[in-house]
Short mmCIF file of the C-alpha atoms (twelve columns), coordinates in Angstrom:
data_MODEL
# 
_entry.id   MODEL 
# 
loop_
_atom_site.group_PDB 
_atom_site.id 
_atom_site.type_symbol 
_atom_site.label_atom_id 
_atom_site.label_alt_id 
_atom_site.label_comp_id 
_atom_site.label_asym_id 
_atom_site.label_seq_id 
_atom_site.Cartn_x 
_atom_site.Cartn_y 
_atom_site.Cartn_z 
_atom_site.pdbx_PDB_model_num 
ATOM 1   C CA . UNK A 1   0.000   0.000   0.000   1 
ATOM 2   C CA . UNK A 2   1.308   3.408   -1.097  1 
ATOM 3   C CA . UNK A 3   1.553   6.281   0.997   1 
ATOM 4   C CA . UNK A 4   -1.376  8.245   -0.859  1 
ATOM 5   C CA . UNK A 5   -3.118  4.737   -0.597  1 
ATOM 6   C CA . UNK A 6   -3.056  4.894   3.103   1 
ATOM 7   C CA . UNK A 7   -4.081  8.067   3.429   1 
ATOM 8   C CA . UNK A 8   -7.144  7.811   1.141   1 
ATOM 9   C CA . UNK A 9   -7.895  4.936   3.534   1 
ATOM 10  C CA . UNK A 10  -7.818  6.347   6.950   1 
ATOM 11  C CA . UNK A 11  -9.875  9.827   5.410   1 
ATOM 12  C CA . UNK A 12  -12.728 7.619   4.187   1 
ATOM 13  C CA . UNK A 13  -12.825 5.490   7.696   1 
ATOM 14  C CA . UNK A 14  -12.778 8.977   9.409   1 
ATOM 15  C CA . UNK A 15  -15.776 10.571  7.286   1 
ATOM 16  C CA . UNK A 16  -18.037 7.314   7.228   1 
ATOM 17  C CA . UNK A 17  -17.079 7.104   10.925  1 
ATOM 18  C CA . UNK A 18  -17.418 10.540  11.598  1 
ATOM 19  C CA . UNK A 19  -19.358 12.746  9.186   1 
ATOM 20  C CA . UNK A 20  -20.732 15.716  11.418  1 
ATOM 21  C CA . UNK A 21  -16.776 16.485  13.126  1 
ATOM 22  C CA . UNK A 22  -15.691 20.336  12.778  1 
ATOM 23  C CA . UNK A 23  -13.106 21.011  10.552  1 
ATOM 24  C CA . UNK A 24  -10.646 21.816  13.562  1 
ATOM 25  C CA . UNK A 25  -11.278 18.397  14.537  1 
ATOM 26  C CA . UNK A 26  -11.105 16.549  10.871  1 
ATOM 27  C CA . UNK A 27  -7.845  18.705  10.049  1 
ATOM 28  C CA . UNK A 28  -6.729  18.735  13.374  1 
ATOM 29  C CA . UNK A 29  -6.814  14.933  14.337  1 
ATOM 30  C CA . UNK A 30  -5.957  13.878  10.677  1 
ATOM 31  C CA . UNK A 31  -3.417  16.374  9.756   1 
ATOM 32  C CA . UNK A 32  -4.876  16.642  6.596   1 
ATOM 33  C CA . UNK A 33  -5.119  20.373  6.030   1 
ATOM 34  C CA . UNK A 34  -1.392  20.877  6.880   1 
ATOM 35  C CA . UNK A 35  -0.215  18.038  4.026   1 
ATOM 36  C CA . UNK A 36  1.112   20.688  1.652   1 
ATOM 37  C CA . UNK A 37  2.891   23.012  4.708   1 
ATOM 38  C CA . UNK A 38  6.442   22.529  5.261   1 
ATOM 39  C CA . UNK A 39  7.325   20.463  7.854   1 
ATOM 40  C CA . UNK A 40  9.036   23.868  9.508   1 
ATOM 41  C CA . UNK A 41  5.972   25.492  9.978   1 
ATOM 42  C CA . UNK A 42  4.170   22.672  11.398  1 
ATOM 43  C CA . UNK A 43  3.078   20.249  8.256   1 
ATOM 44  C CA . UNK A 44  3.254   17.402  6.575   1 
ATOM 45  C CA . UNK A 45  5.390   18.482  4.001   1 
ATOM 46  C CA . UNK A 46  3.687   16.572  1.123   1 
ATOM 47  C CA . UNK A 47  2.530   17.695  -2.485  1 
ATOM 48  C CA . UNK A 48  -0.381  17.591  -4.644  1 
ATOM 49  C CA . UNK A 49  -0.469  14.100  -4.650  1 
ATOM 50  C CA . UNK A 50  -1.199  13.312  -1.297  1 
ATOM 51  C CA . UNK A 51  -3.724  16.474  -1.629  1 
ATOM 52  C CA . UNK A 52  -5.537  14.659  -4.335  1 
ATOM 53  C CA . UNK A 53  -6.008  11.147  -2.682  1 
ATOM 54  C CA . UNK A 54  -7.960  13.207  0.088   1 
ATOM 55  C CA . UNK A 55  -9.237  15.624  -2.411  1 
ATOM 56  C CA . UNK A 56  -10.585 12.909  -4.228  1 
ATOM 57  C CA . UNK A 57  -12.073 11.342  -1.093  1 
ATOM 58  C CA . UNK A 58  -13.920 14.506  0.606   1 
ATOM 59  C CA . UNK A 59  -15.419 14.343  -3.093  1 
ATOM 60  C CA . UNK A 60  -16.559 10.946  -2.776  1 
ATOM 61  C CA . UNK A 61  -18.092 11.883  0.627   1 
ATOM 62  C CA . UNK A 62  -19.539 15.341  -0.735  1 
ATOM 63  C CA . UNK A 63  -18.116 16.732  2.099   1 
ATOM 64  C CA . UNK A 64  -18.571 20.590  3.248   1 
ATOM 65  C CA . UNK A 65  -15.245 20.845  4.854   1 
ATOM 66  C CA . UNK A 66  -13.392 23.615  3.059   1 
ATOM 67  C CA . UNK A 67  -10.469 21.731  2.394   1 
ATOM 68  C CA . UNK A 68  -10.073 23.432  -1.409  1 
ATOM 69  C CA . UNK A 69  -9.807  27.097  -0.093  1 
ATOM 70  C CA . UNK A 70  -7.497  26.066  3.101   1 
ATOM 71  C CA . UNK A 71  -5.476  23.558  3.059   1 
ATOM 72  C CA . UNK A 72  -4.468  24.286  -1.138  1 
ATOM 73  C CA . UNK A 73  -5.890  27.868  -2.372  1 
ATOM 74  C CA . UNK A 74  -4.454  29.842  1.155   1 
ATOM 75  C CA . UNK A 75  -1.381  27.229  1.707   1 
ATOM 76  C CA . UNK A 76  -0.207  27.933  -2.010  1 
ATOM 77  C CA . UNK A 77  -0.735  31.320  -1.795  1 
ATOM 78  C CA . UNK A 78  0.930   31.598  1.369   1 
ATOM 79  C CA . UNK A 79  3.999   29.185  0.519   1 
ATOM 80  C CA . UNK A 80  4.260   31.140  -3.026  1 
ATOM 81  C CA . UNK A 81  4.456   34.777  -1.814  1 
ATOM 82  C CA . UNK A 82  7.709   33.872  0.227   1 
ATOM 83  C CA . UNK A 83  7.191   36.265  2.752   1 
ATOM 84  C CA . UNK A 84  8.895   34.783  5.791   1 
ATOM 85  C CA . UNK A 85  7.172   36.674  8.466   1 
ATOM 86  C CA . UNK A 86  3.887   35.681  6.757   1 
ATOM 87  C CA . UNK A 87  4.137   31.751  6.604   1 
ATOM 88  C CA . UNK A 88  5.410   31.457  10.073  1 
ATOM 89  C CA . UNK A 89  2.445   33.577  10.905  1 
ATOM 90  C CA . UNK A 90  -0.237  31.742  8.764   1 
ATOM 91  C CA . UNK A 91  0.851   28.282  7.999   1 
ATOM 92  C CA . UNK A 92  0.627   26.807  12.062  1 
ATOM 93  C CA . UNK A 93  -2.409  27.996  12.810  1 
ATOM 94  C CA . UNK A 94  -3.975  26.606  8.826   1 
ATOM 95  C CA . UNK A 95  -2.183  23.310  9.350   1 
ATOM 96  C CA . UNK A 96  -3.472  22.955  12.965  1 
ATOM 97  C CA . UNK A 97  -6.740  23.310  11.812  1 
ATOM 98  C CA . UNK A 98  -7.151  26.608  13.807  1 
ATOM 99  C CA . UNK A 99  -8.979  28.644  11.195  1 
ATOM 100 C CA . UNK A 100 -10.251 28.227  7.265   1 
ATOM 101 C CA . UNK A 101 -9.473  30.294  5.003   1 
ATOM 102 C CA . UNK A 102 -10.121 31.301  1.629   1 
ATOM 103 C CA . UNK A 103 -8.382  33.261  -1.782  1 
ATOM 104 C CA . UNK A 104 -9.568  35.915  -3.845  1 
ATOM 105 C CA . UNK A 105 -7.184  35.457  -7.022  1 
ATOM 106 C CA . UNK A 106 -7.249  38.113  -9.720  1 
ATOM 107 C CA . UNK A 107 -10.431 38.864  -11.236 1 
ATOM 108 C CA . UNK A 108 -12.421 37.725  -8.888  1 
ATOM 109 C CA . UNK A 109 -13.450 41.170  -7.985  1 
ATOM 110 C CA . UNK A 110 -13.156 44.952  -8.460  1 
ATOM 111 C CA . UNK A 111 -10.908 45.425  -5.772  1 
ATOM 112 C CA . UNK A 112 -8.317  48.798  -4.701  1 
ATOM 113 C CA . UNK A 113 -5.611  48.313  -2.750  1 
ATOM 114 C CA . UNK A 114 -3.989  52.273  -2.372  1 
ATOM 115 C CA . UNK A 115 -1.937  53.659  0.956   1 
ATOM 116 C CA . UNK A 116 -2.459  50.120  2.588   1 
ATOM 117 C CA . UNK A 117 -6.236  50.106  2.614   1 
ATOM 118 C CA . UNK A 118 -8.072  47.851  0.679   1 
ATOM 119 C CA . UNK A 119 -11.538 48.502  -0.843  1 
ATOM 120 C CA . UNK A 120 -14.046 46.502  -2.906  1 
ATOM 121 C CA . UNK A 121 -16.107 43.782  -3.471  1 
ATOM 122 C CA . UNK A 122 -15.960 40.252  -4.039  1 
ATOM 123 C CA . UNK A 123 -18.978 38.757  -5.317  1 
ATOM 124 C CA . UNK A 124 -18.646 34.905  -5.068  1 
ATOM 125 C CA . UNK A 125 -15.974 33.765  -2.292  1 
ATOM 126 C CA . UNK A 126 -15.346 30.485  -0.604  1 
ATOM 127 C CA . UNK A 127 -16.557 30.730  3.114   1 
ATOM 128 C CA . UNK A 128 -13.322 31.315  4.832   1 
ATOM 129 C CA . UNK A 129 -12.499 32.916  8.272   1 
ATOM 130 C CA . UNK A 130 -8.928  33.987  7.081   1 
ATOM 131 C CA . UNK A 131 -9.281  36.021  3.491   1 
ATOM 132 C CA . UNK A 132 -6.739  36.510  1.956   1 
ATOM 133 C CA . UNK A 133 -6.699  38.974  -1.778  1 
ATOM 134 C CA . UNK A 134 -4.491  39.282  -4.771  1 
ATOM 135 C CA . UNK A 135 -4.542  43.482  -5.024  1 
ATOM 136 C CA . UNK A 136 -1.905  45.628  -5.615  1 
ATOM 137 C CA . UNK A 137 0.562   43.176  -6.953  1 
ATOM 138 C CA . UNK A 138 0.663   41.667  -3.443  1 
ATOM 139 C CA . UNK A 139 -0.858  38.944  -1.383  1 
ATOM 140 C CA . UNK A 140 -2.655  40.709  1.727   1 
ATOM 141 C CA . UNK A 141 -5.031  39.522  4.669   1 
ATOM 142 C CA . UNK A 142 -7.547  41.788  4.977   1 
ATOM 143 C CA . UNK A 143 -10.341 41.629  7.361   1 
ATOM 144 C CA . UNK A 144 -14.434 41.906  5.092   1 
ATOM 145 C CA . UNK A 145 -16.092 44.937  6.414   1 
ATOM 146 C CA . UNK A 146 -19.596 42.851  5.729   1 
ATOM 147 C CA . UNK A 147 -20.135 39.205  4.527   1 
ATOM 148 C CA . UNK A 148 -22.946 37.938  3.138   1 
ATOM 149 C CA . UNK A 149 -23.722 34.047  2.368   1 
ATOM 150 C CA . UNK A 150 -25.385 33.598  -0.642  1 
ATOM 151 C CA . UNK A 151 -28.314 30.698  -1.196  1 
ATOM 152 C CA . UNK A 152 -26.528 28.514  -3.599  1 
ATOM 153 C CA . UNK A 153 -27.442 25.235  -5.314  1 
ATOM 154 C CA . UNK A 154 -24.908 23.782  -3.365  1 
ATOM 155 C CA . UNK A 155 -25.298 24.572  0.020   1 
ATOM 156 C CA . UNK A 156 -22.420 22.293  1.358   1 
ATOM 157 C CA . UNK A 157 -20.271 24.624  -0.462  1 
ATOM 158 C CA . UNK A 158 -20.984 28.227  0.879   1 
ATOM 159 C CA . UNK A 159 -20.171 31.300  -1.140  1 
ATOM 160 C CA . UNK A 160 -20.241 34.443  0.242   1 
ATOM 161 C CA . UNK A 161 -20.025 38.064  -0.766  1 
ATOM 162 C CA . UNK A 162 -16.954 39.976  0.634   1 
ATOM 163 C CA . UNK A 163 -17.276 44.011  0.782   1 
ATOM 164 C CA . UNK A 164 -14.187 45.726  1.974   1 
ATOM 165 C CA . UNK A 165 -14.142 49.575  2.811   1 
ATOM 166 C CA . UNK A 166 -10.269 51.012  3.372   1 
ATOM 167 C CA . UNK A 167 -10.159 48.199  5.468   1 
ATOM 168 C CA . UNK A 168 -5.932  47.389  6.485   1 
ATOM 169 C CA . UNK A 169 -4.406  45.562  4.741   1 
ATOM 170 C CA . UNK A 170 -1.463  43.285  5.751   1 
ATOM 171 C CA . UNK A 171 0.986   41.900  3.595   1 
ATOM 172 C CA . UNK A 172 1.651   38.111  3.057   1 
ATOM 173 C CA . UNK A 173 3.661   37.748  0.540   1 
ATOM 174 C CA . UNK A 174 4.620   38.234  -3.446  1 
ATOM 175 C CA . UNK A 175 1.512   38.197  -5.517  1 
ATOM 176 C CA . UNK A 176 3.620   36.782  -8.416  1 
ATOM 177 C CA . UNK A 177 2.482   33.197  -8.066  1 
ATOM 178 C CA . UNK A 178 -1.146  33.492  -8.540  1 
ATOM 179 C CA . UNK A 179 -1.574  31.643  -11.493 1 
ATOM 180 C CA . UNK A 180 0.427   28.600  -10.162 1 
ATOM 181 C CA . UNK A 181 -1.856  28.800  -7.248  1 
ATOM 182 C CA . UNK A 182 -4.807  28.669  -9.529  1 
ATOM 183 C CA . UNK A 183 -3.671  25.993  -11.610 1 
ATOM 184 C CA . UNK A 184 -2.932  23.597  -8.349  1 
ATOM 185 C CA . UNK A 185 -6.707  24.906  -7.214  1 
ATOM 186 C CA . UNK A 186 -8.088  23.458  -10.212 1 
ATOM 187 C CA . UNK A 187 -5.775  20.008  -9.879  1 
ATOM 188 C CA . UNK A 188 -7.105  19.540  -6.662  1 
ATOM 189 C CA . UNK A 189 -10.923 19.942  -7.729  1 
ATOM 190 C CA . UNK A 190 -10.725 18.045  -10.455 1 
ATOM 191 C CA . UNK A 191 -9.311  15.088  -7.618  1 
ATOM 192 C CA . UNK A 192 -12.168 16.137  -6.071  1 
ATOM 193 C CA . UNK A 193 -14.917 16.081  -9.021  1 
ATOM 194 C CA . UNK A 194 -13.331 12.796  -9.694  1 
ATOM 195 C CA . UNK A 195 -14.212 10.976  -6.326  1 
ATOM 196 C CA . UNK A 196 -18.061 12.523  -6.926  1 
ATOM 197 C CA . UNK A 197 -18.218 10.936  -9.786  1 
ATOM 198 C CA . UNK A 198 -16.821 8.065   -8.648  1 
ATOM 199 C CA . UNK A 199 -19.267 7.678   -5.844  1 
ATOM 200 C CA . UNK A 200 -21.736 8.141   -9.047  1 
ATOM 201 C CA . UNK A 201 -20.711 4.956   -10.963 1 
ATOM 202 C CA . UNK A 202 -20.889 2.807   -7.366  1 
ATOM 203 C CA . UNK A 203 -24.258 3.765   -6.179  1 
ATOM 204 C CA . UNK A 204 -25.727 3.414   -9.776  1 
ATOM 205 C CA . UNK A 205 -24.021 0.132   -10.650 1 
ATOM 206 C CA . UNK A 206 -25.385 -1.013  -6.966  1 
ATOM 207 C CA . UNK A 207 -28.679 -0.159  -7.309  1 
ATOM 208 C CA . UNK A 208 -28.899 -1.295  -11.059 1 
ATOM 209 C CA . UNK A 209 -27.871 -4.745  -9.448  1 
ATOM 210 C CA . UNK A 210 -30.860 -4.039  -6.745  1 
ATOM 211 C CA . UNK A 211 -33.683 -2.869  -8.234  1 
ATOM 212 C CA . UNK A 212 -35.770 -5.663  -10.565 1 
ATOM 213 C CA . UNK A 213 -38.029 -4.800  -13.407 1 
ATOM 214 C CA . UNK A 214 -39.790 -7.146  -15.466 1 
ATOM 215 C CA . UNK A 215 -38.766 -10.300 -13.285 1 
ATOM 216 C CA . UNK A 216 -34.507 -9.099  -13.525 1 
ATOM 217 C CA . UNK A 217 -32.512 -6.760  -11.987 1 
ATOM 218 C CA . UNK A 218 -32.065 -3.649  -14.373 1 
ATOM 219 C CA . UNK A 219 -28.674 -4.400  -14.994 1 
ATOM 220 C CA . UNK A 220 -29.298 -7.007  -17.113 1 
ATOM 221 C CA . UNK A 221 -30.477 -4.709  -19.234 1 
ATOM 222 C CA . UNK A 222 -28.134 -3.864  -22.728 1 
ATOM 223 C CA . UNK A 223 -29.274 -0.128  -22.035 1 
ATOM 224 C CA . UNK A 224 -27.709 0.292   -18.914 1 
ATOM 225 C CA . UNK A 225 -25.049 -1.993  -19.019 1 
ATOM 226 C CA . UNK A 226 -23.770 0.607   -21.496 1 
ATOM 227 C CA . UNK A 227 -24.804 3.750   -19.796 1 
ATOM 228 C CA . UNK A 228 -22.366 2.299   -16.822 1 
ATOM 229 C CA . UNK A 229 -19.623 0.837   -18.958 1 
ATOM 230 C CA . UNK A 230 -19.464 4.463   -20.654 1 
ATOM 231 C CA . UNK A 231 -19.145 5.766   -16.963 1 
ATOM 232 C CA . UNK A 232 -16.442 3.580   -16.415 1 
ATOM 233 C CA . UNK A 233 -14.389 4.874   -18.843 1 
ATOM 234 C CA . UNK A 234 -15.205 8.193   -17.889 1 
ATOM 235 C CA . UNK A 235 -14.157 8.125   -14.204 1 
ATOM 236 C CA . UNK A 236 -11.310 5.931   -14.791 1 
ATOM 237 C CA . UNK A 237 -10.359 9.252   -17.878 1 
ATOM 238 C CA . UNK A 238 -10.919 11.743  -15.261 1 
ATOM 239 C CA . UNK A 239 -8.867  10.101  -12.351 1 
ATOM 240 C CA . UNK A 240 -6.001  9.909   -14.865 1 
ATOM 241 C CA . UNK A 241 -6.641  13.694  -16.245 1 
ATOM 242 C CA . UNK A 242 -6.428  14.671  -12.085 1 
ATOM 243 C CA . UNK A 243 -3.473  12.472  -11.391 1 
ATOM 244 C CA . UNK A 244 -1.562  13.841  -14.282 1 
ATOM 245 C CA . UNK A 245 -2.164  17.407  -13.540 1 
ATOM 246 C CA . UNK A 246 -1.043  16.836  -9.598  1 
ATOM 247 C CA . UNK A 247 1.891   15.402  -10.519 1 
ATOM 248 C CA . UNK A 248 2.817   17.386  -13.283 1 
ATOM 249 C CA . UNK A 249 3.159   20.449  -10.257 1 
ATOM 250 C CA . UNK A 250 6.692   18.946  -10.186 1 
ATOM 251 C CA . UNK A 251 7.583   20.603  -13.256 1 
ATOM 252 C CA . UNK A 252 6.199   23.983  -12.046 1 
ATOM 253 C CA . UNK A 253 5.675   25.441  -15.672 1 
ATOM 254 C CA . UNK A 254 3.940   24.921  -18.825 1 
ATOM 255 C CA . UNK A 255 3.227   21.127  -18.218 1 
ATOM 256 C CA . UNK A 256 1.335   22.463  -14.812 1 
ATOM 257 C CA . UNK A 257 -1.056  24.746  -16.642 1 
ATOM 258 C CA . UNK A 258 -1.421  22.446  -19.767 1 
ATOM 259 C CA . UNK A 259 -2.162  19.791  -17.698 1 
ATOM 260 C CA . UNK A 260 -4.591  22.110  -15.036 1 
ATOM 261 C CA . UNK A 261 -6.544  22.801  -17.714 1 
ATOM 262 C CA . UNK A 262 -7.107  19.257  -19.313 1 
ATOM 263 C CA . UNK A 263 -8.119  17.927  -15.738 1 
ATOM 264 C CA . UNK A 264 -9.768  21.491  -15.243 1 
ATOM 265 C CA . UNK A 265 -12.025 20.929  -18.626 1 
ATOM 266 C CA . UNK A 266 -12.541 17.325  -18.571 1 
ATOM 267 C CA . UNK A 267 -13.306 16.304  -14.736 1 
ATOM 268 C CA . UNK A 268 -15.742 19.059  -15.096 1 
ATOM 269 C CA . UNK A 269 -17.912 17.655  -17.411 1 
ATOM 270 C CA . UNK A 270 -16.975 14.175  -16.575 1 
ATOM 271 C CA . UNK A 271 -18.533 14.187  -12.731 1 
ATOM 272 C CA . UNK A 272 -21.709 16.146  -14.202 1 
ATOM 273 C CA . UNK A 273 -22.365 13.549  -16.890 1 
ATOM 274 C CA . UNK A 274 -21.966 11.106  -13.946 1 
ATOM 275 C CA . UNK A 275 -24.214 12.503  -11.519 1 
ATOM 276 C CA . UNK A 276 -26.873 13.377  -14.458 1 
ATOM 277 C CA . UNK A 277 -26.391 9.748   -15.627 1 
ATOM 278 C CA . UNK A 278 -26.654 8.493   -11.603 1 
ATOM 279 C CA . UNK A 279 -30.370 9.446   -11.874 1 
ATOM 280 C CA . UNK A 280 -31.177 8.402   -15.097 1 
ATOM 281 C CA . UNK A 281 -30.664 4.850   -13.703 1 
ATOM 282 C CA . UNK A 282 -32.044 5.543   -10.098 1 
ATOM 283 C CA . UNK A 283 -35.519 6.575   -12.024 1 
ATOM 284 C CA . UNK A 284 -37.990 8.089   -9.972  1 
ATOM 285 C CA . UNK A 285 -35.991 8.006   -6.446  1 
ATOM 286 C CA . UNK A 286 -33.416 9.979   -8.216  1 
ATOM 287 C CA . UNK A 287 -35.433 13.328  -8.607  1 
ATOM 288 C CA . UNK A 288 -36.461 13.494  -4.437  1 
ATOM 289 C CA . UNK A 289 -34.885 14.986  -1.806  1 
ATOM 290 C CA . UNK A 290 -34.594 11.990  0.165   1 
ATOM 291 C CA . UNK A 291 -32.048 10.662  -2.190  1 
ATOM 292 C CA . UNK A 292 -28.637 12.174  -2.281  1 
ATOM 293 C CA . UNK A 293 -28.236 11.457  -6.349  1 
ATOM 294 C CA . UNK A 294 -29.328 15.062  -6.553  1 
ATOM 295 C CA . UNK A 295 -26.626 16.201  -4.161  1 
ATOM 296 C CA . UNK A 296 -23.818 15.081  -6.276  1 
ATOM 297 C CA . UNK A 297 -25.647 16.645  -9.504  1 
ATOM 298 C CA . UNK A 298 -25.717 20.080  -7.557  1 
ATOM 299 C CA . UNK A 299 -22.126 19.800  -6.259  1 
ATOM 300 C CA . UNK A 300 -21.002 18.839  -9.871  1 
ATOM 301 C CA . UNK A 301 -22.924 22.113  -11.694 1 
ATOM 302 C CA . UNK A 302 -21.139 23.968  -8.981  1 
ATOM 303 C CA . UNK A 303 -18.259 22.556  -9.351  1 
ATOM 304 C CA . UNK A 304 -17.765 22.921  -13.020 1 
ATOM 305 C CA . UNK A 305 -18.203 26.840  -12.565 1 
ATOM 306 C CA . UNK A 306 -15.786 27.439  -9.343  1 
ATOM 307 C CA . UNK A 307 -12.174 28.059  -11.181 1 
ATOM 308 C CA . UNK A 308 -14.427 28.879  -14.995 1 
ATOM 309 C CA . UNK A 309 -16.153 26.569  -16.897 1 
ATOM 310 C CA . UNK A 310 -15.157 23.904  -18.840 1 
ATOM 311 C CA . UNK A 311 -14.642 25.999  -22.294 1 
ATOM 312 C CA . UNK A 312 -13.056 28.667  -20.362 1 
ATOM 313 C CA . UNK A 313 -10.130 25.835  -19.504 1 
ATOM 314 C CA . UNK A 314 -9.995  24.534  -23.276 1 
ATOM 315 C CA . UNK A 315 -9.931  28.398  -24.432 1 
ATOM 316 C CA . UNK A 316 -6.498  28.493  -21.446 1 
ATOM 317 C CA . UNK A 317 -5.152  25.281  -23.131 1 
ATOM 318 C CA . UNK A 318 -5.585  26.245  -27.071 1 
ATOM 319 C CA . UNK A 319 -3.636  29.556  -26.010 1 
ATOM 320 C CA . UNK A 320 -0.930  27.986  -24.567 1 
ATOM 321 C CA . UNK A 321 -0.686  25.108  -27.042 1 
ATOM 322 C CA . UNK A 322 -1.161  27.401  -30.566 1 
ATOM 323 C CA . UNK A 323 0.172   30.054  -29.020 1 
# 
C-alpha cells in the first residue's frame, strides 16, 4: 500500500465514521489540512499528490469541509508569496486546523488596494475565516467589512459576498504566483470532481444490481449496461486527467497549466455527466430529496463553474498550445 493509498484509507474510515466532526477536529486529528505546509511550519510536508487522494475522497463523501480554499488555495498562496514573516504567521495555525481560510485570485473582484487600505467587493468567495486577496501586486489579509452568504445550489459549499471599505491591509507575501496557485486549485478539484463521480458509478451500478423490473434486476439490461460501462471509462479518464495534472506540479511550468486545464475541462464535465447519468438509472428516487443522487448533480454544476467553466479551460489550453 502506497503512501497516498493509506491516506485515502484512513480519510474515508474517518468521514463514514465521523461525518458531522468540525473542521478543527477533521484537520486537526488527521493532519490533513497541513499536508502541503512545510514540515518547519508545522506540516506534513507533502505535495499535490497526497492532496488529491484526500481531495478525491472529501469528493466521494460530498463533504462541506473547506479543504479546497485552506489547506491548497491559502497554503499555495501563502507558501508562493515567500514572505517569511507571513508563513510562520499563517501556515501553524492553517495546518493545525485553527482557522479556514479562503483566496480571492485576480479577477475575482473589483478590488483597490492604495496607501495600505483595501476597498471593494468580491462577489462569489469560498466561506473562509482567514481572506486573503491578490490586489496591488501583493498577497494581503484583509479583514471583510460585511459578509454575506449567498443561497446557492450547493449549500455544502458556501459562497459568500466579501465588501471591503479602506479596510488594512497586511501583507503576506509576493503576488507573483497566482496563477500557479490557480492551476494547483483546479488540480485539486478536479481530484475532487473525480471521487463525486466516482461515488456516481458505485451507487448506480449497486442499485442497477438491486432494483428488478420485469422479473430481472435492471442491470441485465443492454441499455444500462452501457450507460455504466461508458461511466467507467469516464471516471477511470478523469482520475487519470487529475493524477496527471497533480503530478505534473513537479515541473512547475507549462506542463502544470497544460495539464490544469485538461483535468480542469474534462473532470468538469466528466462528474456532471456522472451525476446526471446516476439518476437516469435511479428513475424516480433519483429526482427526491430523500435521495442524495441530486446532491452530487448540484455539487457537480457547482463545481464545473468554481475556477471557470469547462470551455473557459480549453480556451487556457488552445492559447498555450497554438500560441
Amino acid at each position: 500500500m502506497t503512501v497516498t493509498d493509506e491516506l485515502r484509507h484512513v480519510v474515508r474510515s474517518y468521514l463514514s465514521g465521523r461525518p458531522g466532526a468540525p473542521w478543527q477536529a477533521f484537520a486537526g486529528e488527521l493532519g490533513v489540512a497541513g499536508l502541503a505546509v512545510p514540515e518547519e511550519y508545522g506540516g506534513a510536508g507533502g505535495g499535490p499528490a497526497e492532496v488529491a487522494a484526500v481531495a478525491e475522497e472529501l469528493g466521494r463523501a460530498l463533504s462541506p469541509y473547506p479543504f479546497l480554499q485552506t489547506a491548497v488555495l491559502a497554503v499555495e498562496a501563502v507558501k508562493a508569496g515567500g514572505d517569511e514573516e507571513a508563513m510562520a504567521r499563517l501556515l501553524p495555525v492553517l495546518a493545525g486546523g485553527g482557522r479556514s481560510a479562503t483566496v480571492a485570485l485576480p479577477g475575482d473582484g473589483d478590488l483597490d488596494l492604495a496607501d495600505g487600505l483595501l476597498s471593494g467587493t468580491l462577489p462569489y468567495a469560498l466561506a473562509g475565516d482567514l481572506v486573503l486577496v491578490y490586489a496591488g501586486g501583493m498577497l494581503v489579509e484583509a479583514e471583510p467589512t460585511r459578509r454575506v452568504r449567498h443561497r446557492t445550489m450547493d449549500e455544502s459549499r458556501p459562497l459568500e459576498e466579501l465588501t471591503f471599505d479602506r479596510v488594512p491591509a497586511r501583507r503576506a507575501g509576493d503576488g507573483s504566483g497566482w496563477a500557479r496557485v490557480r492551476d494547483l486549485g483546479v488540480a485539486a478539484l478536479a481530484a475532487e470532481q473525480t471521487g463525486g463521480a466516482a461515488r456516481c458509478l458505485e451507487t448506480a451500478t449497486a442499485y442497477a444490481k438491486e432494483r428488478h423490473q420485469f422479473g430481472r434486476p435492471i442491470g441485465s439490461f443492454q441499455a444500462v449496461k452501457h450507460k455504466l460501462a461508458d461511466l467507467l471509462l469516464l471516471v477511470e479518464s478523469a482520475r487519470s486527467a487529475a493524477l496527471g495534472a497533480a503530478d505534473a506540479e513537479k515541473t512547475e511550468g507549462a506542463e502544470l497549466k497544460e495539464a490544469a486545464a485538461i483535468a480542469g475541462s474534462y473532470c468538469s464535465e466528466a462528474y456532471l455527466t456522472a451525476a446526471g447519468e446516476n439518476i437516469q438509472i435511479h428513475g424516480g428516487i433519483g429526482v427526491t430529496l430523500e435521495h442524495p443522487a441530486h446532491r452530487y448533480f448540484k455539487r457537480a454544476t457547482s463545481d464545473a463553474q468554481l475556477f471557470g467553466p469547462p470551455q473557459a479551460h480549453r480556451a487556457r489550453l488552445a492559447a498555450r498550445v497554438l500560441g
